[in-house]
N, C-alpha and C positions, 0 to 999 in steps of 0.2 A: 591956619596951621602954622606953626612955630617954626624957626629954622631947626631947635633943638627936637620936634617931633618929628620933625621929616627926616630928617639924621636918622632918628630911631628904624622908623619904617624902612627906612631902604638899608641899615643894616641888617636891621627882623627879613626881609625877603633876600638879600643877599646868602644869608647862613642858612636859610632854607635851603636857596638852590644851591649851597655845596654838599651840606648834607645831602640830598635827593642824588645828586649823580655819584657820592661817595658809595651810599646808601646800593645804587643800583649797579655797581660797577661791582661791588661785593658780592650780591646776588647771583649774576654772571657769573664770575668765579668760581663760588658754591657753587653752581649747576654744573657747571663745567666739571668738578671736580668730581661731585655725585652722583652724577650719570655715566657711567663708563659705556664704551659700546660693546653687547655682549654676544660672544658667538653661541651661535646655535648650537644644538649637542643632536644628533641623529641617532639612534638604534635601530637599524633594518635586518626583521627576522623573517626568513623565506628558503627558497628551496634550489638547487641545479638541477637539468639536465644535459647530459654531455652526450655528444655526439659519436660516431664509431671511428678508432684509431685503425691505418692497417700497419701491419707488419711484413707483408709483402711475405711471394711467393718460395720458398725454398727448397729445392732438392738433394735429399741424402744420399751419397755416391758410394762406391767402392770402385779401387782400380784394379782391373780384369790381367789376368797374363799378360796378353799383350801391352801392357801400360795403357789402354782405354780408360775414360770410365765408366763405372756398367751403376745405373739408375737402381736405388732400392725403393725410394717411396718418393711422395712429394707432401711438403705441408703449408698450407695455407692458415695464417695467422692473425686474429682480432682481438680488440680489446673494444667489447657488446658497448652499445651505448648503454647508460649508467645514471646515475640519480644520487640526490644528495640534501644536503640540509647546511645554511651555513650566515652568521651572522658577521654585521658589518657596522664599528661604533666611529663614527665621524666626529670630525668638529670643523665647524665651519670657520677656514681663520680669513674670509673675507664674503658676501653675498655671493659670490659665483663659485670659490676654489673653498675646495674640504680635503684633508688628508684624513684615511680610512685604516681604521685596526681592524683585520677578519680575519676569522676562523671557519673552517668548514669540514666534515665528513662526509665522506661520499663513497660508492661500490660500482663494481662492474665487473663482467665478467671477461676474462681472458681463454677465447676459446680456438682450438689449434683442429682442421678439418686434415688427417690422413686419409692420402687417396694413391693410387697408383702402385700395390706394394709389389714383389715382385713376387713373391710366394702367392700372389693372389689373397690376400686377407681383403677382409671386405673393408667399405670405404667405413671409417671410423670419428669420429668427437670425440677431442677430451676437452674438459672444461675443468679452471680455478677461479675461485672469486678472490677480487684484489678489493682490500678496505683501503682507505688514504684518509689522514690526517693532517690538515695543513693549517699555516700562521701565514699571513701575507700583510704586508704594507700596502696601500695604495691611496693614490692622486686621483681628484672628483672636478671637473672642472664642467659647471656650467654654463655652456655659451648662447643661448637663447631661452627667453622666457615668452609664453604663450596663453594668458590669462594664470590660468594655476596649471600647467603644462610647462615642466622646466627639463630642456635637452642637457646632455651630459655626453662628454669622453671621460672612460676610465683607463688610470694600468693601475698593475700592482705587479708584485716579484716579490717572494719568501722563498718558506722550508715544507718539505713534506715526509710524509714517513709511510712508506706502503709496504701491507702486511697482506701474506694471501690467510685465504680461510680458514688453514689451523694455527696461524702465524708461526708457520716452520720455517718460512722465508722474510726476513727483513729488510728495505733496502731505503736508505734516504733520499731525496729530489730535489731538484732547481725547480722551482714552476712561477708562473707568471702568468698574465694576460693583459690584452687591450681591449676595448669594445666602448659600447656605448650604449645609450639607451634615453630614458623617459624618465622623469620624479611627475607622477599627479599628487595636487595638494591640496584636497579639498580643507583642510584647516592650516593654512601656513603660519600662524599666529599660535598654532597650537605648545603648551608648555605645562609641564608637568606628569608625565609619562603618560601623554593622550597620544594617541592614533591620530597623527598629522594627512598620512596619505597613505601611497604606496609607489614601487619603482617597476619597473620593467627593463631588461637587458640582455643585449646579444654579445658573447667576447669569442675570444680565440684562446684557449689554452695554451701554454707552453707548459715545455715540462724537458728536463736532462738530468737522466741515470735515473732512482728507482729502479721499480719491475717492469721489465722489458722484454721482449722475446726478438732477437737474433742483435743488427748494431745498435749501441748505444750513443744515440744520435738525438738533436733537437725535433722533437714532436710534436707538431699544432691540431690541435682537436676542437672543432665548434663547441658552443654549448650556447644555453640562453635559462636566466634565470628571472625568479619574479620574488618581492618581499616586500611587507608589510613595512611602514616607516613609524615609527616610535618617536617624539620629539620628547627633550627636557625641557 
């Protein structure tokens, strides 16, 4: 071989190898580029149950000649454990943390036991049913996974709007919660409005102003709810 063909060859394999790593440094790039990483998108549609609120015991007075006071009735005040329907659209802006848009409707009844009247009237129930309307924000953070078993703390805080049963009374809410619960996921890959899994959850309700019966005070009421998960 020739000094001038070996020249040749080892510039032929030199422009090869710059091309190839030109070539694959590009490619790189492009993937890099074309791949984004994409969050997850959640639709959880399912149901409440809430637990009974009290309102505590109260006595209706009048004061007597003597300046005493002379007892007319006593009333004992709840708000019935309650039930509801309410959905919840995530986005997952990391694998463990989701921030949540939901909405919920829910009933219960507000029922007031008179007992003790002084006329002797018999012991008496009256009952209202209260509807609620609510918009809440909330944080999803999962902190342990367990094959398809993914643990969670929730809160959230919005607006609510409760109306009783002929909606002759209106009155607006603070309300919030914390709790926690379960995501099972028998398809976690799932995309495209398939049925990924479902969730299970226990929280504590809050709630200040709305309908109330006697002070107007911060209120914690149990509940546990269950829903369906929807993936995009």
């Amino acid at each position: 071989m020739t000094m001038s063909m070996r020249a040749g060859l080892i510039g032929i394999l030199g422009a090869a190898a710059i091309l190839g790593a030109t070539t694959a440094a590009a490619f790189a790039q492009t993937a890099s580029v074309q791949l984004p990483v994409k969050h997850p998108i959640e639709l959880a549609v399912g149901g409440l149950v809430s637990g009974e609120t009290s309102f505590g015991t109260k006595t209706a007075e009048l004061i007597g000649p003597d300046g005493r006071p002379v007892p007319l009735f006593q009333t004992d005040s709840v708000l019935r454990p309650g039930f509801g329907l309410e959905a919840h659209l995530g986005v997952g802006l990391s694998r463990s943390f989701f921030v949540e848009a939901s909405g919920s409707w829910s009933q219960a009844d507000f029922r007031t036991r008179i007992t003790d009247d002084i006329e002797g009237v018999p012991d008496t129930t009256e009952k209202e049913t209260r509807t609620r309307y609510a918009i809440e924000g909330a944080t999803l953070w999962m902190f342990a996974n367990q094959g398809k078993v993914r643990w969670f703390v929730r809160g959230s805080a919005g607006w609510a709007r409760d109306l009783t049963g002929n909606d002759s009374l209106v009155e607006d809410a603070i309300v919030g919660s914390v709790g926690g619960g379960m995501k099972y996921l028998w398809n976690p890959a799932a995309r495209g409005f398939r049925i990924a899994g479902f969730r299970v959850e226990g929280r504590a309700l809050m709630q200040k102003r709305g309908l109330t019966i006697g002070e107007d005070r911060l209120r914690v009421t149990p509940a546990a709810a269950g829903s369906l998960i929807i993936a995009f």
